[in-house]
C-alpha positions as CSV (number, residue, x, y, z in Angstrom):
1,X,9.4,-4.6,19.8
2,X,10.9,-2.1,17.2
3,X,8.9,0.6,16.1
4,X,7.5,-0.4,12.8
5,X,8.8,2.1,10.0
6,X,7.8,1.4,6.5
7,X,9.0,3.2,3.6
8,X,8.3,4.6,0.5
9,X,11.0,5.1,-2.4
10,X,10.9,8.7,-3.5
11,X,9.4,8.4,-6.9
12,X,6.3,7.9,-5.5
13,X,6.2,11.4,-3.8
14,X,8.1,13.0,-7.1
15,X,5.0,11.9,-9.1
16,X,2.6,12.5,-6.9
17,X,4.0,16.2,-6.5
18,X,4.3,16.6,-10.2
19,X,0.5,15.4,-11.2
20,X,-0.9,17.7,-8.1
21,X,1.3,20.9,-9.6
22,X,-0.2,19.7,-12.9
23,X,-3.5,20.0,-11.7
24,X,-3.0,23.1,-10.0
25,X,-2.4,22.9,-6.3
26,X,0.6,24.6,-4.6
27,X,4.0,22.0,-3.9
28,X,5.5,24.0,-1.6
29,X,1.9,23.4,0.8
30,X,1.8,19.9,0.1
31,X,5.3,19.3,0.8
32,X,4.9,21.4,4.4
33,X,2.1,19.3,5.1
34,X,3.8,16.2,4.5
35,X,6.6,17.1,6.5
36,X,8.8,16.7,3.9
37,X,11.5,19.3,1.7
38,X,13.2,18.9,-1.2
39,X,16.3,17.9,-0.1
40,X,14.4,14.6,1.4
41,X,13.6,14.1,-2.0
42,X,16.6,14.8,-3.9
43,X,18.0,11.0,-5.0
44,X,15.0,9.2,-6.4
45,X,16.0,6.2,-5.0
46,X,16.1,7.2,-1.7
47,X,13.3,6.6,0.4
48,X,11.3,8.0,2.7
49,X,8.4,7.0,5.3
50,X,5.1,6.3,4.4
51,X,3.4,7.8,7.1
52,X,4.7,11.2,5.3
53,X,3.0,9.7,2.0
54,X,-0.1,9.5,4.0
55,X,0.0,13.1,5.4
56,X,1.1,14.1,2.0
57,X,-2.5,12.4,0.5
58,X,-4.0,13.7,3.2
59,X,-3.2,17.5,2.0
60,X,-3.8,16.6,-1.9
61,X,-7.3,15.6,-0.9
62,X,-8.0,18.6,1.2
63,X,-6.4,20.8,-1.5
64,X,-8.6,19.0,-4.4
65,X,-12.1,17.3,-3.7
66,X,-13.0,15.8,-6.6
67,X,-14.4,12.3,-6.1
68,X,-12.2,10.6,-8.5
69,X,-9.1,12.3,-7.8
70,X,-6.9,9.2,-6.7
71,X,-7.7,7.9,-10.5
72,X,-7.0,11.0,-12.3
73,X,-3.8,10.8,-10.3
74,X,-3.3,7.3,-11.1
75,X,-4.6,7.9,-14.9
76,X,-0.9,8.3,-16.0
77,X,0.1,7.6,-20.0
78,X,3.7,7.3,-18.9
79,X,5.9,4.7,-18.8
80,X,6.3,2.5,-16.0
81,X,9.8,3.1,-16.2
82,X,9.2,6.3,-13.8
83,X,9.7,3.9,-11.1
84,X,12.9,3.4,-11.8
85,X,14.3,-0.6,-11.3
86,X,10.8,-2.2,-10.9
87,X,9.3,-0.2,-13.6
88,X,12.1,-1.1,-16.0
89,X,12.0,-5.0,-15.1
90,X,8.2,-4.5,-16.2
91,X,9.0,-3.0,-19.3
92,X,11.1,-5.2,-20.7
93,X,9.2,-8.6,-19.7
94,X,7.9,-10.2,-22.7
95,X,4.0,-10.6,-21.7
96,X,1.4,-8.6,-19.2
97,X,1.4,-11.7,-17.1
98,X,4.9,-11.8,-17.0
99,X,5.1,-7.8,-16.2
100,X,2.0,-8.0,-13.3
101,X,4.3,-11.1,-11.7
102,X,6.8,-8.9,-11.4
103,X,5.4,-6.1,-10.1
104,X,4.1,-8.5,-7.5
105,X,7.5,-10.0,-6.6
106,X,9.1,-6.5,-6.2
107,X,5.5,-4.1,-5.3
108,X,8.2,-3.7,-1.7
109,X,10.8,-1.9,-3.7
110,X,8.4,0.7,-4.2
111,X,5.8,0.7,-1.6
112,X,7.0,-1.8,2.0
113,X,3.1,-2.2,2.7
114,X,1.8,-2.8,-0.6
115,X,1.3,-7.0,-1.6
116,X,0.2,-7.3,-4.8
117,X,-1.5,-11.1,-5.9
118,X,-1.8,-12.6,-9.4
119,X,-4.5,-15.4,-9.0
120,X,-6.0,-17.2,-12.0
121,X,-9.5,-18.8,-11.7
122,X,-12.5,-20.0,-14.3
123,X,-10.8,-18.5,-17.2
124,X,-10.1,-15.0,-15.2
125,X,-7.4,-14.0,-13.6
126,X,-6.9,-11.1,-11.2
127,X,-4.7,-8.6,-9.9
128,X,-5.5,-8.4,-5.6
129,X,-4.5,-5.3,-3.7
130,X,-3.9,-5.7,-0.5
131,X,-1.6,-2.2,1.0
132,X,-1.4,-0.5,4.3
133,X,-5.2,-0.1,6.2
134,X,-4.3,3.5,7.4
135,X,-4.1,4.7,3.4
136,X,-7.0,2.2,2.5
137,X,-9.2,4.8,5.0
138,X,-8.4,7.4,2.3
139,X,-10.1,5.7,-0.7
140,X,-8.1,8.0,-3.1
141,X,-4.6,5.7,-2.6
142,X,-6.4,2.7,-3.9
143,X,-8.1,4.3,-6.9
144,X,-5.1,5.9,-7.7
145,X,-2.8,2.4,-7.4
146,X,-5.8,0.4,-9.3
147,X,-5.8,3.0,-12.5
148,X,-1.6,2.8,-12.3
149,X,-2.1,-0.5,-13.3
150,X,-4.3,-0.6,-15.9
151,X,-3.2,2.2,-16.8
152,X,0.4,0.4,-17.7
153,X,-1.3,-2.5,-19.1
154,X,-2.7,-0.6,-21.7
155,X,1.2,1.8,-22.5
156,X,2.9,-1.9,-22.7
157,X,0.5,-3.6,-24.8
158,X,-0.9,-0.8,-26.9
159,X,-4.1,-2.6,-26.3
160,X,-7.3,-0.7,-25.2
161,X,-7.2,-3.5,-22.4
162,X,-10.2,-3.7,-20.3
163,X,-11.5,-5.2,-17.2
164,X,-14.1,-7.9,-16.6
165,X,-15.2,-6.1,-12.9
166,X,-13.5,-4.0,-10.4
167,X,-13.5,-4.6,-7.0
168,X,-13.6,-2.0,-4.7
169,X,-13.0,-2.4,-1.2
170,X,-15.1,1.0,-0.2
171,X,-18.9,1.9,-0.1
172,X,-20.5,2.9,-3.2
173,X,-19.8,6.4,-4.1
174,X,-22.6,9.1,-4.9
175,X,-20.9,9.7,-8.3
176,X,-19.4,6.9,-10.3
177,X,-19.3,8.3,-13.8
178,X,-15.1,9.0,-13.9
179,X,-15.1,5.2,-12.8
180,X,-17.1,4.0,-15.4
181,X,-15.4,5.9,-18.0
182,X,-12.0,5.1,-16.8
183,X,-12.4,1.1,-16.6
184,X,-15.0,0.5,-18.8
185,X,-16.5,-2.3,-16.8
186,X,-18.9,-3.4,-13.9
187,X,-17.5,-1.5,-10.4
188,X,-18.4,-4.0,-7.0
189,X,-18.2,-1.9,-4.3
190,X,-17.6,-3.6,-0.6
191,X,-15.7,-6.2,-1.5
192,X,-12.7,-7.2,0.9
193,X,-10.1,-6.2,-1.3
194,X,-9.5,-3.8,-4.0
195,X,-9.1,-6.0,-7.6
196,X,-8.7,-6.1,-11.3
197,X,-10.1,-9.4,-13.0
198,X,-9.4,-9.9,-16.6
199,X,-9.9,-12.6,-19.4
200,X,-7.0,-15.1,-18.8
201,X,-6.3,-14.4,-22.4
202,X,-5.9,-10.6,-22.0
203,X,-2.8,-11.4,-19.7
204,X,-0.7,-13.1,-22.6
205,X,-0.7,-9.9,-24.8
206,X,3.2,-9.1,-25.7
207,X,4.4,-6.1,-24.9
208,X,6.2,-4.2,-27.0
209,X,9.7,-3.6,-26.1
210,X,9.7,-6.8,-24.6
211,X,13.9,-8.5,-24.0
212,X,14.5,-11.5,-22.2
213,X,18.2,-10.3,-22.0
214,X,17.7,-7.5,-20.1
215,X,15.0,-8.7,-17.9
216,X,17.1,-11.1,-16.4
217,X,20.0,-8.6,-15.8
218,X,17.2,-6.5,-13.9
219,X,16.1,-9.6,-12.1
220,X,18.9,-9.7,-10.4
221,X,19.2,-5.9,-9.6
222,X,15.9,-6.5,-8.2
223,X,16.6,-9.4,-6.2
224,X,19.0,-7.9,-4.6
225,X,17.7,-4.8,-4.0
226,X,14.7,-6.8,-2.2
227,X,17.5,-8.7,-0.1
228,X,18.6,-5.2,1.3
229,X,14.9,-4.2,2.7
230,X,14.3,-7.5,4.1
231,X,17.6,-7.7,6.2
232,X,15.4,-6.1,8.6
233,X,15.1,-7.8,11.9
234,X,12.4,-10.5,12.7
235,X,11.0,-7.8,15.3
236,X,10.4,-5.4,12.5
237,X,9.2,-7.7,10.1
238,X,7.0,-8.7,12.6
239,X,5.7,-5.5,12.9
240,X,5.3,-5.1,9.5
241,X,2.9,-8.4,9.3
242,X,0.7,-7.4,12.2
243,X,0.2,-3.7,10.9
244,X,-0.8,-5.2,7.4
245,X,-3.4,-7.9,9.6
246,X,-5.1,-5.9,12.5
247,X,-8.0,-4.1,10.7
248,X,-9.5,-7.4,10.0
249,X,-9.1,-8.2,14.1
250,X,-6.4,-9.4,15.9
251,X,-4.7,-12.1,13.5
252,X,-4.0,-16.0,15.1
253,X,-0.1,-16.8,15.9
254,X,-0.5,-19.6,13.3
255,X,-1.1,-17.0,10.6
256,X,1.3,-14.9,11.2
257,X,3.9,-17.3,11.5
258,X,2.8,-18.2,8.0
259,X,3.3,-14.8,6.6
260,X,6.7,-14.7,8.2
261,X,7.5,-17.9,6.3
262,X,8.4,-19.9,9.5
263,X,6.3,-22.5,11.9
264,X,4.4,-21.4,15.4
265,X,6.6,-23.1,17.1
266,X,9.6,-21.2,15.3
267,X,7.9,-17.7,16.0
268,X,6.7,-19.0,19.4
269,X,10.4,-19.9,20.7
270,X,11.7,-16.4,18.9
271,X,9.0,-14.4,21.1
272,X,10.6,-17.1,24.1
273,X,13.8,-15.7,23.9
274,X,12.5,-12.0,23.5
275,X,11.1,-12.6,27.1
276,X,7.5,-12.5,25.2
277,X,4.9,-14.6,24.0
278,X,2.9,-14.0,21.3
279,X,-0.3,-12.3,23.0
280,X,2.6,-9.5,24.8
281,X,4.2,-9.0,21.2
282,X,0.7,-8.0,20.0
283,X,-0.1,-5.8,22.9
284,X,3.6,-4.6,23.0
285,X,2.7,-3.6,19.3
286,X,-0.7,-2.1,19.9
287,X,0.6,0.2,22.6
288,X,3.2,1.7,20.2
289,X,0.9,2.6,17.4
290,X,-1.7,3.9,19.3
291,X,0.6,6.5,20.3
292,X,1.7,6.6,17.0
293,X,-1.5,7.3,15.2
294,X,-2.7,9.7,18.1
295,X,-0.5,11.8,16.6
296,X,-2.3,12.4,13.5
297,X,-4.9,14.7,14.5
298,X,-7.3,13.7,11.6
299,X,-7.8,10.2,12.4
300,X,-10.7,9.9,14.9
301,X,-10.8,7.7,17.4
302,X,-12.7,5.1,16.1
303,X,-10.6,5.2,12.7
304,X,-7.5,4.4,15.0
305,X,-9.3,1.6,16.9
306,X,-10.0,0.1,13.3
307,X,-6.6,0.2,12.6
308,X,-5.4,-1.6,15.5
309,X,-8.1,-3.9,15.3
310,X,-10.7,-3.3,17.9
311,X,-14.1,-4.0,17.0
312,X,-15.1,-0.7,18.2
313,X,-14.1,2.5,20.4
314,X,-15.1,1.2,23.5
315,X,-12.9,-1.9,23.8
316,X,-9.8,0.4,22.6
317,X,-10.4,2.9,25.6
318,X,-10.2,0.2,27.9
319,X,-6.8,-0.9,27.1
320,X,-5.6,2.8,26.0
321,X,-6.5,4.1,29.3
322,X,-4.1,1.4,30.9
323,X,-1.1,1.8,29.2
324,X,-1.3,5.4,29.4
325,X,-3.0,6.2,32.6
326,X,-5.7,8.7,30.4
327,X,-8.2,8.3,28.2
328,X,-8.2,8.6,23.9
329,X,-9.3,12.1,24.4
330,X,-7.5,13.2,27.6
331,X,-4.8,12.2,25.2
332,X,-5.7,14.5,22.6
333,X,-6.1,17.6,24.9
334,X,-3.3,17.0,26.4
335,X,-0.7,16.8,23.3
């Protein structure tokens, strides 16, 4: 199976780069840390991989340890027009509903890992986040992405728009004040995903430079520009489902086949052909990231056995010793 490679388009680095400058910490140290140089970052529609966004919140963190960094980061008054096609379509829809579908549809366009759900219950209705485990360990990503949001629901409406609760898919924290200020409404803390939920009614608010026109012109700009990143193969989209599963254990064929949009049987005779069935394909794919997130020196062991969904450090050993003939921490040593 091919390595799986997600990407980020370069406005997210840009902004994250420009808010840490702003708040005093040194680019050219985060960008070393990241791995990344100006020159990566020169179109701002290029794109580049996440796993250098990770190292690259990895340094802001270390460089600034206030609790509620990721929202101060996220705690932007700009428009959502900084990210470029996607923040544009948002713009110029004519309702936050309309704007937060969207931003669902094309959340890939910016981020490959991030889904982003609109669901509508009991007179509420919610914004899910579900994004890529290995940021969720940080905490500060998802505070960050949450206060984005809301933070663009409140530019576009021009409404001091507030949440019924927050969901929060982290333990409590030992200061919550920021929070509170910040959303203005009850925090739930250990939840399985992080989520906004509002009054239905809150979502219909117009926003203000609202133009059907246009909106459908960028629709299809979008659409299109979705069609490019998913004329990936099956084996990468593959990848990129069972990444986005394994922390919550090793996910069934039948739900992955789901999320690829096709039947068992479909995936089943795809994995045939491959020489694979569906149990190698996962193992094949466990092998290759645990090598992968070795690599990043700051995830511990158990962190990386999370990821790849082992329900503890012990039963990842096991099969890490036998695919490469040394132990997790041999490993380390020896690297």
């Amino acid at each position: 199976m091919a390595m799986f490679r997600p990407t980020v388009i370069n406005r997210v680095p840009l902004l994250l780069l420009d808010q840490a400058r702003r708040r005093g910490m040194d680019r050219r140290k985060l960008l070393t840390a990241a791995g990344l140089n100006s020159a990566d970052l020169k179109d701002p529609d290029g794109r580049v991989p996440s796993s250098k966004i990770w190292k690259l919140w990895q340094a802001m963190i270390q460089a600034d340890p206030d609790i509620a960094l990721g929202l101060k980061l996220g705690d932007s008054r700009e428009s959502p027009i900084r990210f470029g096609l996607v923040g544009y379509t948002i713009f110029y829809s004519r309702t936050l509903r309309q704007a937060l579908h969207r931003l669902a549809r094309y959340s890939s366009i910016i981020f490959e890992t991030i889904q982003l759900i609109v669901e509508s219950r009991d007179g509420k209705s919610g914004i899910l986040l579900e994004s890529d485990p290995q940021f969720d360990m940080l905490r500060h990503p998802i505070d960050s992405r949450l206060a984005s949001i809301l933070s663009a629901m409140r530019t576009l409406s021009g409404k001091p728009v507030t949440p019924l609760e927050v969901e929060l898919p982290y333990r409590k924290l030992t200061d919550t004040s920021f929070h509170r200020q910040f959303f203005k409404a009850p925090l739930r803390f250990g939840r399985p995903k992080a989520a906004l939920w509002f009054h239905s009614a809150d979502l219909e608010l117009p926003i203000q430079h609202a133009d059907d026109t246009l909106v459908g012109y960028l629709d299809r700009l979008a659409q299109q520009k979705l069609k490019e990143l998913s004329g990936t193969s099956l084996s990468e989209r593959l990848g990129r489902t069972l990444w986005s599963e394994l922390s919550g254990g090793p996910p069934p064929l039948r739900r992955v086949a789901e999320l690829l949009g096709m039947s068992s049987r479909t995936l089943q005779r795809y994995l045939r052909n491959e020489g694979k069935t569906f149990r190698s394909a996962l193992e094949d794919f466990r092998r290759e990231m645990s090598t992968h997130l070795m690599d990043h020196r700051k995830l511990a062991v158990y962190e990386i056995a999370f990821l790849l969904g082992y329900a503890d450090p012990s039963s990842f050993r096991r099969p890490f010793r036998r695919w490469h003939r040394k132990s997790p921490r041999a490993s380390r040593r020896a690297s």
